[in-house]
DRENFI-399559 format. One record per residue (C-alpha): x, y, z. Coordinates in steps of 0.25 Angstrom, whole numbers, plus 5000, padded with zeros to 4 digits. Layout:
# residues N
+------+------+------+
!   c1 !   c2 !   c3 !
+------+------+------+
!    X !    Y !    Z !
...
+------+------+------+
# end
This chain:
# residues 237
+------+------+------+
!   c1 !   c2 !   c3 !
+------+------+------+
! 4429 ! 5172 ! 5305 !
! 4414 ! 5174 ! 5307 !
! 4404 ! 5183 ! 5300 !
! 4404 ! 5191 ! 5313 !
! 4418 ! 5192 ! 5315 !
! 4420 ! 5197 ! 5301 !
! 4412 ! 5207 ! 5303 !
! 4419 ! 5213 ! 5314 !
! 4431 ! 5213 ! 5306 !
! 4425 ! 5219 ! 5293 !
! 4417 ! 5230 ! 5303 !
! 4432 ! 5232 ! 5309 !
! 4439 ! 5236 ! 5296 !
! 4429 ! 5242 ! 5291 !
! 4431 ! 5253 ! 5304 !
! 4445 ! 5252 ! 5301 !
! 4443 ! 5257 ! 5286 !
! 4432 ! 5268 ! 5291 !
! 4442 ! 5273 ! 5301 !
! 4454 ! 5274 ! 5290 !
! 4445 ! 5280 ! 5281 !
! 4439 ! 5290 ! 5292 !
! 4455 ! 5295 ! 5295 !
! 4458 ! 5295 ! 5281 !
! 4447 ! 5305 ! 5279 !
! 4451 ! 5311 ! 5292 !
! 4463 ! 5315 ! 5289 !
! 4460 ! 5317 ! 5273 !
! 4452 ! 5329 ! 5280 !
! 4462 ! 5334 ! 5288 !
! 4472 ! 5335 ! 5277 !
! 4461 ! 5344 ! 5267 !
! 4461 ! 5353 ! 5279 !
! 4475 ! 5353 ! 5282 !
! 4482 ! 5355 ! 5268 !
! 4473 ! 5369 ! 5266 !
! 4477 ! 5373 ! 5279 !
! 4493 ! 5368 ! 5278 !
! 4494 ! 5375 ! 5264 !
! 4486 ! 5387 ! 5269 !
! 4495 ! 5389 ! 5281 !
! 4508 ! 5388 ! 5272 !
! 4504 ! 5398 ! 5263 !
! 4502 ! 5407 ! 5274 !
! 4514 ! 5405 ! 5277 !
! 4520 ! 5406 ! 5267 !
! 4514 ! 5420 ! 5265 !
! 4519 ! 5425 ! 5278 !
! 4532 ! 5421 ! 5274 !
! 4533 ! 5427 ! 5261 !
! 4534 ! 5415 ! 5253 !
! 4522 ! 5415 ! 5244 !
! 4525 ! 5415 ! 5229 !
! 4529 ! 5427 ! 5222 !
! 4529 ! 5430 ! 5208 !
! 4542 ! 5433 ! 5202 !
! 4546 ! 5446 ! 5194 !
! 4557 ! 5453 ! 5187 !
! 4561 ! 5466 ! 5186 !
! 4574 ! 5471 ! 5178 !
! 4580 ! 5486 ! 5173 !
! 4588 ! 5487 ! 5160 !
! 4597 ! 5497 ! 5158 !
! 4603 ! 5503 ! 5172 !
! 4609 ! 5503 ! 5183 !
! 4605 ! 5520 ! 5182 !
! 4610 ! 5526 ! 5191 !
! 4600 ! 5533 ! 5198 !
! 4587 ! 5525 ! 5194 !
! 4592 ! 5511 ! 5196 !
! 4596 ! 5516 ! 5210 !
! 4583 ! 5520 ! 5215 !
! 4578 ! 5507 ! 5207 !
! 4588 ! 5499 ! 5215 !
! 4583 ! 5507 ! 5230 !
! 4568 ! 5502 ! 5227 !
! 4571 ! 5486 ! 5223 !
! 4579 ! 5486 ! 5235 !
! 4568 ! 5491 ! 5242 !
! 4559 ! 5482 ! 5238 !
! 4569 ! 5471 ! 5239 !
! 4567 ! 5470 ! 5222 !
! 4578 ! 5463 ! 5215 !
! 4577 ! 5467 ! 5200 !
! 4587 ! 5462 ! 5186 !
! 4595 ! 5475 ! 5181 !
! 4599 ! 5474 ! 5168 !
! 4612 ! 5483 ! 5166 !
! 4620 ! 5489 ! 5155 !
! 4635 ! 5487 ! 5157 !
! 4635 ! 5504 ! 5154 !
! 4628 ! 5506 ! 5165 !
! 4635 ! 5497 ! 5174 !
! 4646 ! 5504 ! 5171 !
! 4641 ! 5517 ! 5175 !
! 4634 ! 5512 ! 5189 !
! 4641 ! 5500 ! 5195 !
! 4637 ! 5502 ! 5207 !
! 4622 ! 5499 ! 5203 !
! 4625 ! 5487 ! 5199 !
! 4632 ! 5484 ! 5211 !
! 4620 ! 5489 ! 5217 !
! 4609 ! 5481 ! 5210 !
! 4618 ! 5468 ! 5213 !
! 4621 ! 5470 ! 5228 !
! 4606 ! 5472 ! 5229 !
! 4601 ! 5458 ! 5222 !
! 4598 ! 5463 ! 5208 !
! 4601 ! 5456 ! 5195 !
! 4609 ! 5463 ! 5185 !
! 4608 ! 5459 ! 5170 !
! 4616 ! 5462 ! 5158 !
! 4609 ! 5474 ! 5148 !
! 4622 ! 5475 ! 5140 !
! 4631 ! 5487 ! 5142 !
! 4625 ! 5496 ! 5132 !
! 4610 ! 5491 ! 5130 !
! 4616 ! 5487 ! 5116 !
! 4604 ! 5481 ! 5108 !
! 4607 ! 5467 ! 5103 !
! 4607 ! 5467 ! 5088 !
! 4612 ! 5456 ! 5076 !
! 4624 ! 5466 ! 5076 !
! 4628 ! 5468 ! 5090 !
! 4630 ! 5457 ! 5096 !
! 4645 ! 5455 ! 5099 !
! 4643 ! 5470 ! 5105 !
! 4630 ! 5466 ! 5113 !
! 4637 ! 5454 ! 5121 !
! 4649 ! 5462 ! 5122 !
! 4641 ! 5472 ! 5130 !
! 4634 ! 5460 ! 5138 !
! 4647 ! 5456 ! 5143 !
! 4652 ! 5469 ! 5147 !
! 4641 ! 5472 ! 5154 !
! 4641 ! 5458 ! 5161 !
! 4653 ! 5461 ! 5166 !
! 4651 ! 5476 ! 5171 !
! 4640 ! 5468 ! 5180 !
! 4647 ! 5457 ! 5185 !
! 4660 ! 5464 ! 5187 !
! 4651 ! 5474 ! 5198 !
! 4642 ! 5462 ! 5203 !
! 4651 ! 5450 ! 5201 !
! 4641 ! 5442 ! 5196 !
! 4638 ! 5435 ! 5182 !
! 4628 ! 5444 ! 5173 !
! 4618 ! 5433 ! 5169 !
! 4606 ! 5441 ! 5163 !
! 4605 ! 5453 ! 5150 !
! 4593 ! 5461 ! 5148 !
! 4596 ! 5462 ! 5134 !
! 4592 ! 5478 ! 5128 !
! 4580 ! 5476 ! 5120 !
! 4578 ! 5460 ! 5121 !
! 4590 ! 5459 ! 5111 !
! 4596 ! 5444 ! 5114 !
! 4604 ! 5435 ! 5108 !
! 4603 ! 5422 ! 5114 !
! 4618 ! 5418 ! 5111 !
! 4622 ! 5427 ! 5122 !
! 4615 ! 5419 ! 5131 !
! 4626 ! 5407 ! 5130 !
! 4638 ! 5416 ! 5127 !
! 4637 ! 5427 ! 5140 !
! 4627 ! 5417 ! 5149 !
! 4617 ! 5429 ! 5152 !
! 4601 ! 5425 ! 5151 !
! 4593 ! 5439 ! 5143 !
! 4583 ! 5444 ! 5152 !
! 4570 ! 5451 ! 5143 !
! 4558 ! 5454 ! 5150 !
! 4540 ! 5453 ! 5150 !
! 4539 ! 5468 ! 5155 !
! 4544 ! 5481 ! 5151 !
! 4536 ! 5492 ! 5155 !
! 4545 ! 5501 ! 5145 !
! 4549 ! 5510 ! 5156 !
! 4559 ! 5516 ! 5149 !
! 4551 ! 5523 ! 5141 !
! 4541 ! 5528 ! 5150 !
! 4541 ! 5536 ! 5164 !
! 4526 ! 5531 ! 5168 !
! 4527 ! 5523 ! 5179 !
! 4515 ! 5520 ! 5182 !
! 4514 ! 5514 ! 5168 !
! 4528 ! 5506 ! 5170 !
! 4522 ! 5501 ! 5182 !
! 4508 ! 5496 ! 5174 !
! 4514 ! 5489 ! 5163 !
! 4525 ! 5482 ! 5173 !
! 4514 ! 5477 ! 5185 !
! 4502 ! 5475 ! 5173 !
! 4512 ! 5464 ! 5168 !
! 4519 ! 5459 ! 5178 !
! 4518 ! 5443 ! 5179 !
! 4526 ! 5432 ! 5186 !
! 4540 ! 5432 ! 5181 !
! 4540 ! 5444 ! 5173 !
! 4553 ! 5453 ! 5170 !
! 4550 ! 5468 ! 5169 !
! 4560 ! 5477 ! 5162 !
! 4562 ! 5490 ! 5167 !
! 4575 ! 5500 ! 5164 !
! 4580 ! 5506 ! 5176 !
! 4586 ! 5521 ! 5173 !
! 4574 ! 5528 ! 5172 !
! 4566 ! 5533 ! 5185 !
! 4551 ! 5527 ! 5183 !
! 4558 ! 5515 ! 5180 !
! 4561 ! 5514 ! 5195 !
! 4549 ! 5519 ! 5200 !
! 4541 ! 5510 ! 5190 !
! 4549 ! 5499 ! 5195 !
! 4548 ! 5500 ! 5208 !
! 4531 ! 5501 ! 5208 !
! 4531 ! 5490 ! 5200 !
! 4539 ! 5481 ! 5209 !
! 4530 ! 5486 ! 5221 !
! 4517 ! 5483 ! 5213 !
! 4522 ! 5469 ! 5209 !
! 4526 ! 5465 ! 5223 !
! 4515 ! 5468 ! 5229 !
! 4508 ! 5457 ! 5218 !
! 4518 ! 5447 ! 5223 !
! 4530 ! 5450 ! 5213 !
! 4544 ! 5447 ! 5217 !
! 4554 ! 5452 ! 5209 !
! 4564 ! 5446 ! 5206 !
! 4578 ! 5445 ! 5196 !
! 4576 ! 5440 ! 5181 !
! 4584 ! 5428 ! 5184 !
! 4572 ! 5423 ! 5193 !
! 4562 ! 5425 ! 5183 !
! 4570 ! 5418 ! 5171 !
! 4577 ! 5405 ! 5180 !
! 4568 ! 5404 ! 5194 !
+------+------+------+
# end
């Protein structure tokens, strides 16, 4: 092949690389001005859809069901489409079945407090799981449903329970101590001022700023993007 001819061929390839390379850019361009654009439009939609991430929440009511409170606490979650834990004594279950009835039909979970909110001490513990069980089954005889979850009175827990009854104790990273105070506005404070991501507040539902502390601070969460949800999303999602 002569000098001329091997010329023609090297010019040839050399347009054939040029051209690669040009598309390659091409279409290297294209794709850092699509992907922004892709991502862009799916998170719109995902917005109009109601799909952007939420951050989850918990909060849970010791001591009821009351029969008047609880009532107007449960008419404002189902309002708001709220489904809240209630942890119950087995002498209250007793006393307002239909509450718990009630909080079940309507998507709520419903934890063990024993039957008396007996204490847990090195002395009692014979009587403190006897109360468990009983309560577990005043709850399950009215829902038909295993009792999985104890809000133990005070924190007091013995982890042997935990094997022998199969129930998971459910403490908390809030307390407004809203049994002891009628401030609402302060309830509300020290609940919204610590709320974080996974957090369980603990409220007791038989007193009446209880429910309207609750219900503020459920609407002032939400609109920051909290959804709330049982305790068994928090400890096993």
């Amino acid at each position: 092949m002569g000098r001329k001819e091997q010329g023609q061929v090297r010019k040839s390839v050399h347009v054939g690389r040029s051209g690669i390379v040009r598309g390659l850019i091409l279409a290297a361009a294209a794709l850092i001005l699509y992907v922004p654009l892709f991502a862009g439009y799916k998170a719109r939609a995902a917005a109009a859809n109601g799909m952007v991430d939420s951050k989850k929440i918990a909060i849970t009511f010791d001591d009821g069901p009351h029969p008047y409170y609880t009532e107007q606490l449960l008419d404002g979650l189902k309002e708001r489409e709220v489904k809240a834990t209630f942890f119950v004594t087995g002498k209250h279950v007793e006393q307002y079945p239909e509450l718990i009835e009630r909080m079940h039909e309507e998507g709520h979970l419903i934890g063990n407090h024993t039957y008396s909110h007996l204490q847990l001490n090195r002395n009692n513990g014979e009587t403190f799981k006897e109360e468990l069980i009983k309560t577990n089954e005043l709850i399950e005889e009215l829902t038909g449903q295993e009792v999985q979850y104890v809000r133990p009175p005070y924190g007091s827990w013995d982890k042997k329970f935990e094997k022998e009854l199969n129930m998971f104790p459910v403490l908390w990273n809030i307390d407004p101590l809203d049994w002891c105070s009628d401030n609402v506005a302060c309830i509300v404070q020290k609940v919204t001022s610590k709320a974080k991501e996974n957090s369980i507040i603990l409220m007791h539902d038989e007193y009446k700023s209880t429910v309207t502390a609750a219900l503020q601070i459920i609407d002032a969460l939400q609109k920051e993007g909290y959804e709330f949800v049982t305790v068994d999303e928090i400890l096993f999602d």
